[in-house]
N, C-alpha and C positions, 0 to 999 in steps of 0.2 A: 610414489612413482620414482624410477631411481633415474639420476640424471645425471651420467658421469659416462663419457668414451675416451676413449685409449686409442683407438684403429679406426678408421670409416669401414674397413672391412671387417670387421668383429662381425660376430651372429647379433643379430636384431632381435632385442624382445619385447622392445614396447615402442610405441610411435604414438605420434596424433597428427591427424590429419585430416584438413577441412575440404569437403564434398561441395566444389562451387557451385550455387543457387542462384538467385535472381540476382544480384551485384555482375555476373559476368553478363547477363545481359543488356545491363546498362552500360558495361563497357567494352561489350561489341557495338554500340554506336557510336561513339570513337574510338577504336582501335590505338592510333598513335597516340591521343593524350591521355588513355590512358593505359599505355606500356606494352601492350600488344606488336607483336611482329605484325600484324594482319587479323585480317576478318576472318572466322572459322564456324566451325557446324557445333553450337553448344550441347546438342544432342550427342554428340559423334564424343565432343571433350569429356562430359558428364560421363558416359560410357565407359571409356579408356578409364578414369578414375575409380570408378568401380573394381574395374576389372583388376586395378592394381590393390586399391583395399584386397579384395578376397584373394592375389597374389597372396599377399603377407599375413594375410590370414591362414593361409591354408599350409603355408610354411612356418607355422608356431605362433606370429608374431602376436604377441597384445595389440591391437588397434583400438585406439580412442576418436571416436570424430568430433574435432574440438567442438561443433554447436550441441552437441548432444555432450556432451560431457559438462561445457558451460551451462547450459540447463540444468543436466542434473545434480551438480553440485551446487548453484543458484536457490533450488528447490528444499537443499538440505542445509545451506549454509546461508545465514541473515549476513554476515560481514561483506560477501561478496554480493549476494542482492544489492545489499544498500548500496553500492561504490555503482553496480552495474546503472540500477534506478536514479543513481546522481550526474552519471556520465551521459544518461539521456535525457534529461531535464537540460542539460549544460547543453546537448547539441541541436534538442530541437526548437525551432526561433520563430517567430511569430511575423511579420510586416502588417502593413494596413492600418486603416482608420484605431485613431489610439486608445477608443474605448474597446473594440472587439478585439484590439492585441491584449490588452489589459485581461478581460475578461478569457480570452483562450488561453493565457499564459498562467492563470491563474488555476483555470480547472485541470490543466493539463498537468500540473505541479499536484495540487489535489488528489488527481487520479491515478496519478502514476504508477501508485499503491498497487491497484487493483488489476494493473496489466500482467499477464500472464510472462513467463520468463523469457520463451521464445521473443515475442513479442517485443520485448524490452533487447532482446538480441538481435533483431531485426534493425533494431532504431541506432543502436551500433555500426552496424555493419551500411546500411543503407543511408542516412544521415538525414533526414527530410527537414526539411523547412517550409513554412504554408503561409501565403503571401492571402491574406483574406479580403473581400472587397463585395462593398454594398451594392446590392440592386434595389430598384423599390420593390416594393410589399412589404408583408412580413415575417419577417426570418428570412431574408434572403441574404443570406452572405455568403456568397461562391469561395469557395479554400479550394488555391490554387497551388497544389502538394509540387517542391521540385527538391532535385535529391543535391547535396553536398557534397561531391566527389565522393560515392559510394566507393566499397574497399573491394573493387573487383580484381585482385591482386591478390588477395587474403589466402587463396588456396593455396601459394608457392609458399609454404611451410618450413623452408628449407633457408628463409630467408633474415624473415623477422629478427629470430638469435640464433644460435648456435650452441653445441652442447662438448665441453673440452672435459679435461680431466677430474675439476675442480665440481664441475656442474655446469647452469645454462650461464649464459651469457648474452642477455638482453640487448640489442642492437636499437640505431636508431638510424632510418631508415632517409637515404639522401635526397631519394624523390618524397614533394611535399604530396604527389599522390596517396602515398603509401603511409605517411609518417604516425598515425596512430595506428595502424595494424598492431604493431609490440603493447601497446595501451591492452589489446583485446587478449594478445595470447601469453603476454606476460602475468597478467592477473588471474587468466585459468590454470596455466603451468606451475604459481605458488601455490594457489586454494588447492590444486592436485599435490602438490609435496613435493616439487621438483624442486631443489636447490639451487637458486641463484644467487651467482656469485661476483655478478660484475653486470653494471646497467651503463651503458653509452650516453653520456652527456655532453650537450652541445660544447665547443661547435664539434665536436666526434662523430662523424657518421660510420656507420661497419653493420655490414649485413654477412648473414650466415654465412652464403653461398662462396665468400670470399677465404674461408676457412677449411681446413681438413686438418684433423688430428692423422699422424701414421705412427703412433705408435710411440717410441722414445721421442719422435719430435714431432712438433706439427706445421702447418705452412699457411702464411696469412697472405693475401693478397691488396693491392695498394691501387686506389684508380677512382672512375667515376664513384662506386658505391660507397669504399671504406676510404676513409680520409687519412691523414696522417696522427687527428688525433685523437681517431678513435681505435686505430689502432697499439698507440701509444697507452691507454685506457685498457684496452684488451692485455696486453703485455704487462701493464703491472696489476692488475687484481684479478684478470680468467683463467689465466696458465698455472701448471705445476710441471707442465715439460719442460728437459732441461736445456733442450733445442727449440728453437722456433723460425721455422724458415718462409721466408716474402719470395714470391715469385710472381714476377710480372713479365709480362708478352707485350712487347712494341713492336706494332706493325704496320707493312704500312699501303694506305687502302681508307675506304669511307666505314661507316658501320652497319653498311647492310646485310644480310642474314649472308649469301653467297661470301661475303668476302670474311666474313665469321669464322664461317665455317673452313673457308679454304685454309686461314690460319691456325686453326681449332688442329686440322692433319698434319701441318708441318710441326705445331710445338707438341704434339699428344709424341709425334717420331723420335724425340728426344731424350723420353724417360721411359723406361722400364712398367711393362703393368703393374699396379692399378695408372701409375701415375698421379703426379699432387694435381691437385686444384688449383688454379691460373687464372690472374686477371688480365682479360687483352685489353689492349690501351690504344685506338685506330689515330695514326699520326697522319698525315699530309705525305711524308715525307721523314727519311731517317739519315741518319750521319754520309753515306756512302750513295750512290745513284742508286747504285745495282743493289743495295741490302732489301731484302722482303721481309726479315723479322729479326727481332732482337730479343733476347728474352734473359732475363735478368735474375739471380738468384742469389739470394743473402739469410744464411743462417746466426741466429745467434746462439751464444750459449754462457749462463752463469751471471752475474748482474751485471759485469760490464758490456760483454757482448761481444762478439768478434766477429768475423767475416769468414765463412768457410767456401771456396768457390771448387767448383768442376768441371774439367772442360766438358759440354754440352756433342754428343757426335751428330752433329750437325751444320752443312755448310751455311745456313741461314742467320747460323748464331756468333755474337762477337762476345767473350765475357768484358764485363762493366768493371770497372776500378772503383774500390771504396774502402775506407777507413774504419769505418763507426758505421754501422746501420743503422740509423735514424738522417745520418748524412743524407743517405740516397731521398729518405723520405722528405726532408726539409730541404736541404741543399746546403748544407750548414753541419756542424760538428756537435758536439755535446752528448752527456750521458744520455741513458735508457731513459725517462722517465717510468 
């Protein structure tokens, strides 16, 4: 699988991409905790997804659906079974009286063997734990199944890592919702041959969506999701470009979809199509009364790094003074790491 971009707008020839199942149903019954803008029709979701697989299908693309390709490479490959069959042993957990924990924790280790791939990919994705408890008679023990913060998030693909010039670039994911997603599609992405070349380690958070390769240079974004050092992390082992440019959106307003969005048309009126990739950052409040947005732009280039700025044609925007780009990130001076 070849895992190296240049352009976000290059021709697309291979993807992978996971078809949400029963995880998004458990997290349409909390929507807010688990990342959801809102309640929606998972018939209608499931649909639209489709309809974009056979999009890119029908335009050349290779399409892989990560649970079917985790399967069938599981089926052909004992290395990644094993790690899969130990990663479920590890999540699923037992409560209740200490002899039927004992004894379920025992067959379940036992058996584990004999479960079918899917199956063992379900227990991933779904996380179950069974809280067991006696009634009289006999054989009565009620196993009361409740699920771990299943990974109903898992289908935004675009998130987990990112793929630069070098290769993938494994993220680690700021909500603990989310945070073994990369666990799941980082082990399919090697057992497939994708080249990774930089894994995010605490305290570093950075997710894909925060990234865009354009070409000679790329642009990272700085905020809720990617931290300052994991972006720091990204910068010295993901990149081969010899640019790399952070762009952040300060705006100012709460975080609800409407005020997203109204800022979403004033920073997109800034740049030239395609346009980079931007993180909004909702403030209270910004330097000026009257300011509604401020948007922030710091290229580096070469190991030390420098600052390259352009005025922005927009009356919304003020350019930011900085010395070092790691300054802006920390607030403090010093090399790249």
């Amino acid at each position: 699988m070849k895992s190296s971009v240049r352009a976000e707008w290059d021709d697309l020839k291979e993807v992978v991409i996971h078809r949400p199942g029963i995880e998004m149903f458990f997290g349409l019954m909390a929507p807010f905790s688990f990342l959801y803008e809102r309640a929606f029709s998972m018939d209608e979701a499931i649909r639209e997804h489709i309809g974009l697989e056979q999009t890119l299908a029908s335009s050349g693309v290779r399409v892989h659906r990560l649970k079917r390709l985790a399967v069938g490479m599981a089926k052909e490959n004992s290395e990644l079974l094993a790690r899969a069959r130990e990663y479920a042993v590890g999540i699923v957990k037992f409560s209740g009286p200490r002899d039927d924990v004992a004894r379920a924790s025992r067959e379940f280790r036992n058996s584990v063997g004999d479960l079918d791939t899917e199956t063992i990919f379900n227990i991933l994705l779904l996380r179950p734990r069974v809280a067991l408890e006696e009634k009289k008679g006999v054989r009565v023990v009620l196993p009361r199944v409740t699920l771990d913060v299943p990974l109903a998030n898992l289908y935004f693909m675009r998130d987990q890592q990112a793929v630069s010039d070098r290769g993938v670039m494994m993220g680690r994911m700021s909500k603990p919702q989310r945070r073994l997603e990369p666990l799941i599609t980082g082990a399919v992405l090697e057992m497939a041959g994708a080249k990774t070349v930089c894994r995010v380690k605490p305290p570093g958070t950075f997710e894909g969506g925060d990234f865009m390769p354009a070409g000679d240079f790329a642009m990272l974004g700085l905020g809720d999701r990617s931290n300052r050092s994991g972006v720091s992390q990204i910068l010295a082992k993901g990149l081969g470009f010899d640019e790399v440019v952070k762009v952040n959106a300060f705006y100012q307003g709460g975080a609800s979809a409407e005020t997203l969005h109204r800022n979403l048309a004033i920073r997109s009126a800034c740049f030239t199509e395609p346009g980079p990739a931007t993180t909004g950052i909702p403030l209270p409040f910004l330097a000026y009364e009257t300011m509604v947005i401020e948007i922030e732009v710091v290229a580096m280039e070469g190991e030390g790094g420098f600052i390259r700025r352009k005025k922005l044609p927009s009356p919304f925007v003020r350019e930011r003074e900085a010395t070092d780009p790691l300054s802006r990130f920390a607030g403090e001076g010093g090399p790249i790491a």
